[in-house]
MARTI-567857 format. One record per residue (C-alpha): x, y, z; residue in one letter; chain. Coordinates in steps of 0.25 Angstrom, whole numbers. Each point is the difference from the previous one (the first is absolute). Layout:
REM MARTI-567857
atom east=X; north=Y; up=Z; code=A; unit=A
...
***
This chain:
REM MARTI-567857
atom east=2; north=-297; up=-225; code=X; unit=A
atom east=-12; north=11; up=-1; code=X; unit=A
atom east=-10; north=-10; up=-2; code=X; unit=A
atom east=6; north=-8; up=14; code=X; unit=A
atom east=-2; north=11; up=7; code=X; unit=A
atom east=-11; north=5; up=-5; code=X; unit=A
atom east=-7; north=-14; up=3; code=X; unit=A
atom east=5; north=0; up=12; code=X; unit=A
atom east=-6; north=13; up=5; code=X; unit=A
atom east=-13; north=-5; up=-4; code=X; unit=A
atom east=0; north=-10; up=7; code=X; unit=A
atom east=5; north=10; up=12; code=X; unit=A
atom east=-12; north=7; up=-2; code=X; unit=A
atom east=-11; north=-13; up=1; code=X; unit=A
atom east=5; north=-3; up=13; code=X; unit=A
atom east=-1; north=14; up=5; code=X; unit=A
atom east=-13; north=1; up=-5; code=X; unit=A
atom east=-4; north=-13; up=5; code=X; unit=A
atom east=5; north=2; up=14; code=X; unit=A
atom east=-7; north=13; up=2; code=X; unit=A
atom east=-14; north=-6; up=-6; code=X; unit=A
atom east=2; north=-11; up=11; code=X; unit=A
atom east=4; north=9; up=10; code=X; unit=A
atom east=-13; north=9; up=-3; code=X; unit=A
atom east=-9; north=-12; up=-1; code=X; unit=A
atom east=5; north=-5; up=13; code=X; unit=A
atom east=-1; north=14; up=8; code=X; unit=A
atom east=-15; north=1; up=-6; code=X; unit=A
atom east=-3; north=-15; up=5; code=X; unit=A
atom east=5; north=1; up=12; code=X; unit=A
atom east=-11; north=14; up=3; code=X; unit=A
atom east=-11; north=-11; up=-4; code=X; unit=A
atom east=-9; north=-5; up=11; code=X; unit=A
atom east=5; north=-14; up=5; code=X; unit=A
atom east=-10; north=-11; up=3; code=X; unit=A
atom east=8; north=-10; up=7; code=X; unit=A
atom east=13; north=1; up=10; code=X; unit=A
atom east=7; north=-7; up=-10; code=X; unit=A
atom east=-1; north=13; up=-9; code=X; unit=A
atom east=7; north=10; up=8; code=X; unit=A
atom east=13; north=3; up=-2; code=X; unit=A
atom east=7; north=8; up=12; code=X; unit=A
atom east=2; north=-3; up=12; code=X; unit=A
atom east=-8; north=13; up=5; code=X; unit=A
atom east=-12; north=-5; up=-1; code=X; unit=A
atom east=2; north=-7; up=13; code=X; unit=A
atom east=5; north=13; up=7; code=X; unit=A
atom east=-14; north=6; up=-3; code=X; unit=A
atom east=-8; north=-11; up=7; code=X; unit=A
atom east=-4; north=3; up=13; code=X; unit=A
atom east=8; north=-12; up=9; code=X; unit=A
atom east=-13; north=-9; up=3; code=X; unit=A
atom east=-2; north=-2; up=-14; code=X; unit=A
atom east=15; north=-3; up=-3; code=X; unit=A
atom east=0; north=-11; up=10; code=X; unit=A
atom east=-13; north=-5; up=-6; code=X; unit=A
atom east=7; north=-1; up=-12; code=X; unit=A
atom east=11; north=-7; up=7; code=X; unit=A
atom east=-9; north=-11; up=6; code=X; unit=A
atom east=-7; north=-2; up=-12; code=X; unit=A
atom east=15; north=-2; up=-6; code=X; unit=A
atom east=4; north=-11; up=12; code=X; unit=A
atom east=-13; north=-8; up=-2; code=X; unit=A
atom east=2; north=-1; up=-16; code=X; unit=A
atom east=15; north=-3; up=4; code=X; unit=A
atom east=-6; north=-12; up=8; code=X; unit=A
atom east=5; north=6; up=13; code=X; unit=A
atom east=-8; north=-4; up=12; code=X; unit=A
atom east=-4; north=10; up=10; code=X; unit=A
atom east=0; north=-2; up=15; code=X; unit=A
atom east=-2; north=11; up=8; code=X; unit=A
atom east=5; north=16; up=-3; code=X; unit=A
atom east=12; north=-3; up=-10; code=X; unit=A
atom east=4; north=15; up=1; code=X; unit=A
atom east=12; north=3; up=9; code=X; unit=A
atom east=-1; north=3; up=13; code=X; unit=A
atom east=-15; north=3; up=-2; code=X; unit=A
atom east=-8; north=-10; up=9; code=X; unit=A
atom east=4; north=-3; up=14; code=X; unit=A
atom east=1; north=-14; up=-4; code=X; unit=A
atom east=9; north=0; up=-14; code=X; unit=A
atom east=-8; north=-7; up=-11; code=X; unit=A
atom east=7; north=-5; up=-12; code=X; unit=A
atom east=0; north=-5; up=-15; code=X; unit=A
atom east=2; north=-12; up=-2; code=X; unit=A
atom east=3; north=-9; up=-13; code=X; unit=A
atom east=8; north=-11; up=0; code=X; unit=A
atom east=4; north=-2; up=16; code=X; unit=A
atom east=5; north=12; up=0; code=X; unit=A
atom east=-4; north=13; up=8; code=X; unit=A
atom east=-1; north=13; up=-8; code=X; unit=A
atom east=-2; north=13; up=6; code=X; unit=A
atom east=-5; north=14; up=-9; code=X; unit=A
atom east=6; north=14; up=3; code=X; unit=A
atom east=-5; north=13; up=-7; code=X; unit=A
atom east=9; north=12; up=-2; code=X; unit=A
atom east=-11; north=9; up=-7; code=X; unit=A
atom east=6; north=15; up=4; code=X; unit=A
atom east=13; north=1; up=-6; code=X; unit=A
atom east=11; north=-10; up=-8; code=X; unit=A
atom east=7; north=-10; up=9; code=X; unit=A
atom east=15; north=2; up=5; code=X; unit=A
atom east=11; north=-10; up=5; code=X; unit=A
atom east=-4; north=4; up=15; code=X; unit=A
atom east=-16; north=-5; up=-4; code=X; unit=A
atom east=7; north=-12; up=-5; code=X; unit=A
atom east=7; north=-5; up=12; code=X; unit=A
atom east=-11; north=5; up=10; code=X; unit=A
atom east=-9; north=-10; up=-8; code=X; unit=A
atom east=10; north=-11; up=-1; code=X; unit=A
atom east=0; north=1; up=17; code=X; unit=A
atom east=-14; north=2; up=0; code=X; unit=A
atom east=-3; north=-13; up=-7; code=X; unit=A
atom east=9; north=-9; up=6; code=X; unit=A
atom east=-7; north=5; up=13; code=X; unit=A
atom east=-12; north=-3; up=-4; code=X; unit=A
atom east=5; north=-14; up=-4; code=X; unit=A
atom east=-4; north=0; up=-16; code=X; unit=A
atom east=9; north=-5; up=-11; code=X; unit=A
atom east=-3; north=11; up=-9; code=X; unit=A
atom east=-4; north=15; up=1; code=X; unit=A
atom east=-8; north=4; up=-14; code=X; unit=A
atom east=1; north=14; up=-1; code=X; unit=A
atom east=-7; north=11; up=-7; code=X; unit=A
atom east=7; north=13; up=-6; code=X; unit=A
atom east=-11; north=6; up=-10; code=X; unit=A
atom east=12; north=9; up=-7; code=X; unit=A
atom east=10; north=-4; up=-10; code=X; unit=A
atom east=13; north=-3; up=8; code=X; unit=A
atom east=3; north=-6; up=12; code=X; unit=A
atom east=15; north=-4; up=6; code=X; unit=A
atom east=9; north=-9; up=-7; code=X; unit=A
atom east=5; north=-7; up=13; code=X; unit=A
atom east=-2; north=-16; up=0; code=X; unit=A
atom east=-8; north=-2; up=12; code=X; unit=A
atom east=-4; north=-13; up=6; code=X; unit=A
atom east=-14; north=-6; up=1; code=X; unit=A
atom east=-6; north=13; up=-6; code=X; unit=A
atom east=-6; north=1; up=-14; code=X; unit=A
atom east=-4; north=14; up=-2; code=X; unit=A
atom east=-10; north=4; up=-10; code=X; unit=A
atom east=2; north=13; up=-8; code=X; unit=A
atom east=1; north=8; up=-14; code=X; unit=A
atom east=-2; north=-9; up=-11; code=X; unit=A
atom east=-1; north=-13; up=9; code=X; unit=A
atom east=-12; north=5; up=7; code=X; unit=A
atom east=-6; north=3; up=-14; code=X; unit=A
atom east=3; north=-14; up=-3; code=X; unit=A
atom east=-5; north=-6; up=14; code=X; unit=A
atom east=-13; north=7; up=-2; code=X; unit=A
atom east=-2; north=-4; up=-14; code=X; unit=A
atom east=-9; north=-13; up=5; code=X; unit=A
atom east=-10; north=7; up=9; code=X; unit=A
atom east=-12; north=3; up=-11; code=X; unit=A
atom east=-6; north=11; up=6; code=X; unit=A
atom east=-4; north=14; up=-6; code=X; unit=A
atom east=10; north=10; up=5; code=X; unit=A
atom east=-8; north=9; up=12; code=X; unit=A
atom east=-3; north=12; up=-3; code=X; unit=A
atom east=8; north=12; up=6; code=X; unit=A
atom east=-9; north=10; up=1; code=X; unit=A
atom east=-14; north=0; up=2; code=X; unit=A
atom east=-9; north=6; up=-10; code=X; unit=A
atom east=-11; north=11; up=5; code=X; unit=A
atom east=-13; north=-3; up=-7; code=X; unit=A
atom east=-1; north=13; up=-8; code=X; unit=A
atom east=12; north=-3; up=-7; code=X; unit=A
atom east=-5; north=-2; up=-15; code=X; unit=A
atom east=7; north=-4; up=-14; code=X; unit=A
atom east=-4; north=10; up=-12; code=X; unit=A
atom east=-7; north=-11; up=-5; code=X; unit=A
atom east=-10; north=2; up=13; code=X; unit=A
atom east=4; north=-15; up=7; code=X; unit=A
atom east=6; north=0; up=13; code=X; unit=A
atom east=17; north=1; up=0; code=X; unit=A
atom east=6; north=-12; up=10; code=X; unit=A
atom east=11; north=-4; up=7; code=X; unit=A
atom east=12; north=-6; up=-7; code=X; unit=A
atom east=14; north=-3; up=0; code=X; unit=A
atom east=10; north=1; up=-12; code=X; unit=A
atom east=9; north=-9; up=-2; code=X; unit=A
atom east=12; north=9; up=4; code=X; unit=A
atom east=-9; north=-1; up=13; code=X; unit=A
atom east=-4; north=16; up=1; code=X; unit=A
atom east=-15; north=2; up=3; code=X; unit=A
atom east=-10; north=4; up=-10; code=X; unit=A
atom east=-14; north=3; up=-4; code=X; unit=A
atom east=-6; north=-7; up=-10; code=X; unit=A
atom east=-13; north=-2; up=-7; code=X; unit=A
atom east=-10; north=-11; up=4; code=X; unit=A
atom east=-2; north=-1; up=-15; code=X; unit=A
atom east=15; north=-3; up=-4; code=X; unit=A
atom east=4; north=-5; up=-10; code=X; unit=A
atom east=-12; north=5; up=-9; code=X; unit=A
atom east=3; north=12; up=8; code=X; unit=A
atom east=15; north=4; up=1; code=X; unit=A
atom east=0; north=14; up=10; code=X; unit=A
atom east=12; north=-4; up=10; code=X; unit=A
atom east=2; north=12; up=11; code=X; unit=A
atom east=13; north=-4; up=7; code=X; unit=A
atom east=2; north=6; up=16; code=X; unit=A
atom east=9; north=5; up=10; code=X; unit=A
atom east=8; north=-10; up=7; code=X; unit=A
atom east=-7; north=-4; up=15; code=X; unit=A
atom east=5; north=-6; up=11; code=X; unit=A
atom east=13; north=9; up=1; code=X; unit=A
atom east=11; north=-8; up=8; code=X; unit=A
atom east=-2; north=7; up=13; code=X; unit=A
atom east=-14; north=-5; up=0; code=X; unit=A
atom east=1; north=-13; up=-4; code=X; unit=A
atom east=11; north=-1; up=13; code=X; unit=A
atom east=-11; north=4; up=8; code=X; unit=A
atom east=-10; north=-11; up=-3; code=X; unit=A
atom east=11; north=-9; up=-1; code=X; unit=A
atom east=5; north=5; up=14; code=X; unit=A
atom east=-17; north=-1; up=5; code=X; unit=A
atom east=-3; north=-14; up=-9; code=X; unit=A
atom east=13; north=-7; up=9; code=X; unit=A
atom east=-3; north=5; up=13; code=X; unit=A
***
């Protein structure tokens, strides 16, 4: 019986240790600076970016998606309603940017789209949850399925926050702009990976401002 149990704590013990050496492991590789979209791993990435490079992000999706754009796509935008297109059928692209998305956005949409005479309303949340409510005709892009819908645009993150020219490594090269793969701006040396100085920075584009540009970019 002692022997039973005294296996049966080691074993305990492996897989506490091995659990928190994947969960160290993990937090370290997610503060390392990311190449490709495909390497970030939350959803706030997106907040950060100002709108017009998230919708360039978004076209560049659609196209790889073998969507066909006629015209303005985004809802409400143009004069003259533009739309997605892929397999006969009209699809039409609406951002929430400034906050998470309620059932009240959800049933403006759903109006919103069937006014403007598309058969699907693809719509982007950059934060983790969005309502649980079946909605018809709208697909709606956030949390891990926007991480996933990015994940075949290959393209370096963009940078976050520009670099002033003084700014030097230790090493005397220039520091640049970077993303990790949590998605939190960084500085990081011009001569990394030989070099390894990583600064990490104060969040920008708080959420009032990025409503503003949003607010300026859609009028």
């Amino acid at each position: 019986m002692g022997l039973f149990l005294g296996l049966l704590f080691f074993w305990f013990l492996v897989i506490v240790s091995a659990k928190s050496v994947f969960r160290i492991w993990s937090q370290r590789r997610s503060l390392q600076p990311a190449r490709y979209l495909k390497e970030i791993t939350s959803v706030a990435y997106y907040q950060r970016l100002p709108p017009h490079k998230f919708e360039s992000l978004v076209m560049q999706g659609l196209k790889m998606r073998q969507f066909t754009l006629f015209g303005d796509p985004c809802l409400g935008r143009s004069e003259e309603q533009g739309y997605a297109w892929k397999k006969g059928k009209k699809s039409i692209v609406v951002y929430r940017l400034e906050k998470p998305l309620t059932p009240a956005d959800l049933h403006e949409i759903e109006i919103s789209a069937r006014f403007a005479r598309a058969e699907k309303a693809i719509l982007f949340s950059p934060f983790a949850k969005a309502p649980k409510k079946k909605t018809h005709g709208l697909e709606i892009i956030s949390g891990k399925k926007m991480l996933y819908w990015f994940t075949d645009v290959a393209e370096i993150p963009i940078p976050l926050v520009k670099t002033t020219p003084a700014e030097k490594c230790e090493c005397g090269a220039v520091m640049k702009d970077r993303v990790s793969r949590a998605g939190a701006p960084l500085l990081v040396c011009s001569m990394y990976p030989d070099c390894r100085v990583i600064r990490h920075q104060q969040k920008t584009n708080p959420p009032t401002e990025m409503a503003a540009i949003h607010k300026a970019l859609m009028a």
